[in-house]
Structure formats: C-alpha cells, structure tokens
C-alpha positions as CSV (number, residue, x, y, z in Angstrom):
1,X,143.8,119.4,-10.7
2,X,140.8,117.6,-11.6
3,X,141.4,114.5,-13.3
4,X,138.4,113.8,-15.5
5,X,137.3,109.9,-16.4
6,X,134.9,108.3,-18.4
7,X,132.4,105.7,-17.2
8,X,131.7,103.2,-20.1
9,X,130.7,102.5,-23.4
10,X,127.4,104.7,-24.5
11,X,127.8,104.0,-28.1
12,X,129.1,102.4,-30.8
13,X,128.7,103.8,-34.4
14,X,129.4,102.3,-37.8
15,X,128.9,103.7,-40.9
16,X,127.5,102.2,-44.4
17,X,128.0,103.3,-48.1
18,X,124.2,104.7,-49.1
19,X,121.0,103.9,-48.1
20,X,120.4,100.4,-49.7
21,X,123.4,99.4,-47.4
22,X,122.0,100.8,-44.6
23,X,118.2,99.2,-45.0
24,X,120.0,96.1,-45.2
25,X,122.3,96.8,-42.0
26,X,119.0,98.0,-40.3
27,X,116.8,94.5,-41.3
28,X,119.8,92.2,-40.3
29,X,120.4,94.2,-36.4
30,X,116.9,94.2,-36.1
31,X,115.4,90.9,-37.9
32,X,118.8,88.6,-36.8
33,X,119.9,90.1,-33.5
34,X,117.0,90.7,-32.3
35,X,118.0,94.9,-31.5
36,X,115.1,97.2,-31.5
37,X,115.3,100.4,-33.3
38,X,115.0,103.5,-30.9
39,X,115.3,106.1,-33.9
40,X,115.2,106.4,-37.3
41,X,116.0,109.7,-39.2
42,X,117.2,110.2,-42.8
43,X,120.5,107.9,-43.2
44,X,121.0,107.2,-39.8
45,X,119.3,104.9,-37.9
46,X,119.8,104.2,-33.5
47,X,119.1,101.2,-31.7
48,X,119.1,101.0,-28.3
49,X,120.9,98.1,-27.0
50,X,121.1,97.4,-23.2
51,X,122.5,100.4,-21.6
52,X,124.1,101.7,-24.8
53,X,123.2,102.6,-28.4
54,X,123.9,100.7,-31.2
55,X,124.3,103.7,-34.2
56,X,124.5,102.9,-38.1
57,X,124.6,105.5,-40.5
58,X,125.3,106.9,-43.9
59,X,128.6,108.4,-44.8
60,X,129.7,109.9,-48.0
61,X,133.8,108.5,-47.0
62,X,132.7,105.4,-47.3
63,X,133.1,103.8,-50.4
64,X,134.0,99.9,-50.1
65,X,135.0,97.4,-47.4
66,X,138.3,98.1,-44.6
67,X,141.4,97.1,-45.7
68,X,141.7,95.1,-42.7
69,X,138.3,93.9,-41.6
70,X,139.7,92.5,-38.9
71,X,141.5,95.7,-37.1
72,X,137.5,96.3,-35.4
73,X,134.9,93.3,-34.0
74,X,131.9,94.2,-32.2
75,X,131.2,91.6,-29.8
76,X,127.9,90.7,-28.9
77,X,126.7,88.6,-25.6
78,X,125.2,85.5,-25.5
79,X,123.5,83.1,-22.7
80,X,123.3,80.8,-25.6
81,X,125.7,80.9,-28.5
82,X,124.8,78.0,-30.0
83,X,121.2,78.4,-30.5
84,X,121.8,82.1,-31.4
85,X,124.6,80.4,-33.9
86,X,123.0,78.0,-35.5
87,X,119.8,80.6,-35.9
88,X,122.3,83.0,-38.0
89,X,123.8,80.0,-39.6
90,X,120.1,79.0,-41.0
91,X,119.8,82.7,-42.2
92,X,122.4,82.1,-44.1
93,X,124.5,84.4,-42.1
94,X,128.5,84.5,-43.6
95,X,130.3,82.4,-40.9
96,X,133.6,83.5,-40.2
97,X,134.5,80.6,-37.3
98,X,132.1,78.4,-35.6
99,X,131.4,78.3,-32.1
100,X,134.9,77.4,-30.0
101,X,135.6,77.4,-26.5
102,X,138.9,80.1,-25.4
103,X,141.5,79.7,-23.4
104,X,139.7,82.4,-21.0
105,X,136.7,80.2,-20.3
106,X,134.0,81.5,-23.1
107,X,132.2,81.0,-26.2
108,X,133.1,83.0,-29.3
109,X,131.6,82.6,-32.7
110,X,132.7,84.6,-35.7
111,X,130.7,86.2,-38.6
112,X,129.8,89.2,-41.1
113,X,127.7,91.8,-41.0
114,X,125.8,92.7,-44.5
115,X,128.5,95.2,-45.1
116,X,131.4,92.8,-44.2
117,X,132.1,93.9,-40.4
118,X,133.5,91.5,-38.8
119,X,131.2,90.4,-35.4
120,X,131.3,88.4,-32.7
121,X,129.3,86.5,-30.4
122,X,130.3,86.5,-26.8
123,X,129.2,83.7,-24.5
124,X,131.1,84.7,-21.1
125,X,131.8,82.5,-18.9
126,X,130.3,83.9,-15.2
C-alpha cells in the first residue's frame, strides 16, 4: 500500500471581514513586513513569501474577531528581531510581548495584525 506524505508548508490563508479589512491587511504585509504581493484578484490577494504563499482573503463567515485569538500565531523569521521590533513598534504596531529570549535558544516578539491575529516574530537560534 502506498503510504502518501506531504512535504511542507505551501500556504497559509487567513481570511478578513470585507474589503476595507483586507486593503488594510494587504498595506500592513506589504508596507510593514516587507512581503511582496504575487497576485491580486477581487477579495483575495497572494503574496509570495519564501518558498510559500502568504494568502489573505475575503469571506462572507467572517464577522468579528476569534474567540480565542490565541488558538492560531503565524510566526515570522527574523536575523534581527530587534530592529524589525522596534521598526513595527514606531508604526505603531499593537505589541503583544516585547522581544524575550526562550528557553529553546531564540527570539520571539509578539503582536497584532490589523484584524487582531495574533503574530509572531521568530529569531531562531542556528
């Protein structure tokens, strides 16, 4: 029997209320991460994000904020979470936690989205 696998993450998706949202989702991937849009078609927009893409679109479900905003993080790499950080922070980003050092070894910083998803900056330790 052949036992069929997956190789990795393609994509990630999240979705936004109505198109305002997701103009605002779209200016803060691009304009404060720094992603660069690969498509853009009516209520959806793709950006392609390493060897992935990075998906946000419009969904008629979605009416307000998870009750939990903390059961899903995207996390985000760094090589510098400070100046990355402190860059957000001047944006006036909604901080979450500040940059901290883990028990594993890394760098993880804490913030929101424009919607309210909850993200994270990764700085891995090699």
């Amino acid at each position: 029997m052949r036992c069929l696998m997956t190789y990795g993450v393609v994509g990630v998706t999240i979705w936004t209320q109505d198109d305002d949202s997701l103009e605002s989702m779209i200016g803060f991937y691009r304009d404060q991460l720094g992603m660069d849009v690969h498509s853009r078609h009516e209520g959806w927009a793709s950006f392609k994000f390493g060897g992935m893409r990075f998906n946000i679109g419009v969904h008629n479900s979605i009416t307000h904020a998870p009750r939990d905003p903390y059961r899903t993080m995207i996390n985000f790499g760094t090589d510098d979470i400070f100046e990355l950080f402190d860059k957000l922070e001047s944006w006036g980003v909604d901080v979450i936690r500040n940059p901290e050092k883990e028990h594993w070894g890394g760098w993880v910083a804490t913030f929101h989205d424009p919607d309210g998803n909850v993200i994270q900056l990764l700085q891995l330790e090699d």
